[in-house]
C-alpha positions, 0 to 999 in steps of 0.5 A, spaced: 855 575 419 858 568 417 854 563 413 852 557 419 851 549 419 845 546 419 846 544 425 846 552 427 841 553 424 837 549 427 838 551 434 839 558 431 831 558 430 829 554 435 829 560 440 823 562 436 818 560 440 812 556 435 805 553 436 804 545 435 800 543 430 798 537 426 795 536 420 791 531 417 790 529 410 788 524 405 793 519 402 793 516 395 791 509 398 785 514 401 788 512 409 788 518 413 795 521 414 798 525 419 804 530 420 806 534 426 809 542 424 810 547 428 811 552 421 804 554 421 803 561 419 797 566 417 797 569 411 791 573 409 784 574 412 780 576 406 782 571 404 783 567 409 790 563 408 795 559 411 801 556 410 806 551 412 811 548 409 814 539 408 820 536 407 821 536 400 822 527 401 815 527 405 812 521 402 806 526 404 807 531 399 801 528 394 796 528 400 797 535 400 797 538 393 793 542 390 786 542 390 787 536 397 784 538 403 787 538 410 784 538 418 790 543 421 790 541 428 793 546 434 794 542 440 792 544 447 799 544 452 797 536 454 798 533 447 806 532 447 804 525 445 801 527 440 805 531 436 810 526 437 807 520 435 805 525 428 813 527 429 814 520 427 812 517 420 812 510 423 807 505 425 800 506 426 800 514 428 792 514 429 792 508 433 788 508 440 785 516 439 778 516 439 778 519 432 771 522 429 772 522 422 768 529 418 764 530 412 770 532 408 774 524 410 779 528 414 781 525 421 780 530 427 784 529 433 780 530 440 781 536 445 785 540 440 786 549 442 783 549 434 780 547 428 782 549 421 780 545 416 783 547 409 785 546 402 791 547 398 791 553 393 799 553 391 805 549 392 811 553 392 819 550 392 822 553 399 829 549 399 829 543 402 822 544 402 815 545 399 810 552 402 804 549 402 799 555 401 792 553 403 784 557 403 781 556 409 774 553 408 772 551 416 774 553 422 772 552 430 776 553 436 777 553 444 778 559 447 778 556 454 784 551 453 793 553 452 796 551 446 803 547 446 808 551 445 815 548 442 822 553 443 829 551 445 828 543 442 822 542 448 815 543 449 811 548 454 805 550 455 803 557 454 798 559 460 793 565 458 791 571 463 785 568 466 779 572 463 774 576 467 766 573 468 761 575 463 755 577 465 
């Protein structure tokens, strides 16, 4: 295997279909802050853990420290908008969503396929960026609604079997 460019790699890794998440916190001047990911992953039920992971030049590294909760939001397979508009770190990214803000400050999104919210237990370097290692504290989710699905540099939707009747 040759060593690859940044570029390849990207499109190297874009073949490994991922889930579309938001992740809202608390920024330094106590405003809600948001920011699209797709490096979500579980990492532990007993505990329950997450990670994800931030560029090391986010100017929302701080929201997300040790100790700082986040609202981890996976999106349901219409809110393409929404991650792109949490993709982007210009403008009023909460602007026009009904947003409800929680006991904990933290904004929550409407109509998303889970709620994870969590605090930061550990921040590791990982290259150019931050791991962030989180306790998930709450949880809530739609087991009716399809998650947006990112792959190949574009957004689909992931259809699950329709489910039998409950008596």
């Amino acid at each position: 295997m040759s060593s690859a460019s940044p570029t390849e790699l990207r499109k190297a890794f874009s073949s490994f279909a991922t889930g579309v998440t938001v992740i809202t916190g608390i920024g330094n001047n106590h405003q809600a802050v948001g920011v699209t990911i797709s490096s979500f992953n579980t990492v532990s039920l007993d505990p329950p853990l997450v990670l994800w992971s931030l560029s090391d030049r986010s100017v929302l590294l701080d929201a997300f420290a040790v100790g700082k909760k986040q609202l981890i939001h996976v999106l349901e397979r219409s809110q393409e908008d929404i991650a792109m508009r949490f993709a982007k770190s210009t403008g009023d990214q909460f602007a026009g969503i009904d947003l409800v803000t929680g006991a904990s400050g933290l904004a929550t999104l409407p109509n998303c396929v889970a709620y994870f919210e969590c605090e930061t237990i550990a921040v590791h370097p990982g290259g150019d960026h931050r791991i962030i290692v989180a306790r998930m504290l709450n949880m809530h989710y739609h087991e009716e609604r399809d998650p947006l699905v990112f792959s190949r540099s574009q957004f689909m939707g992931l259809s699950l079997p329709e489910r039998a009747p409950t008596e």
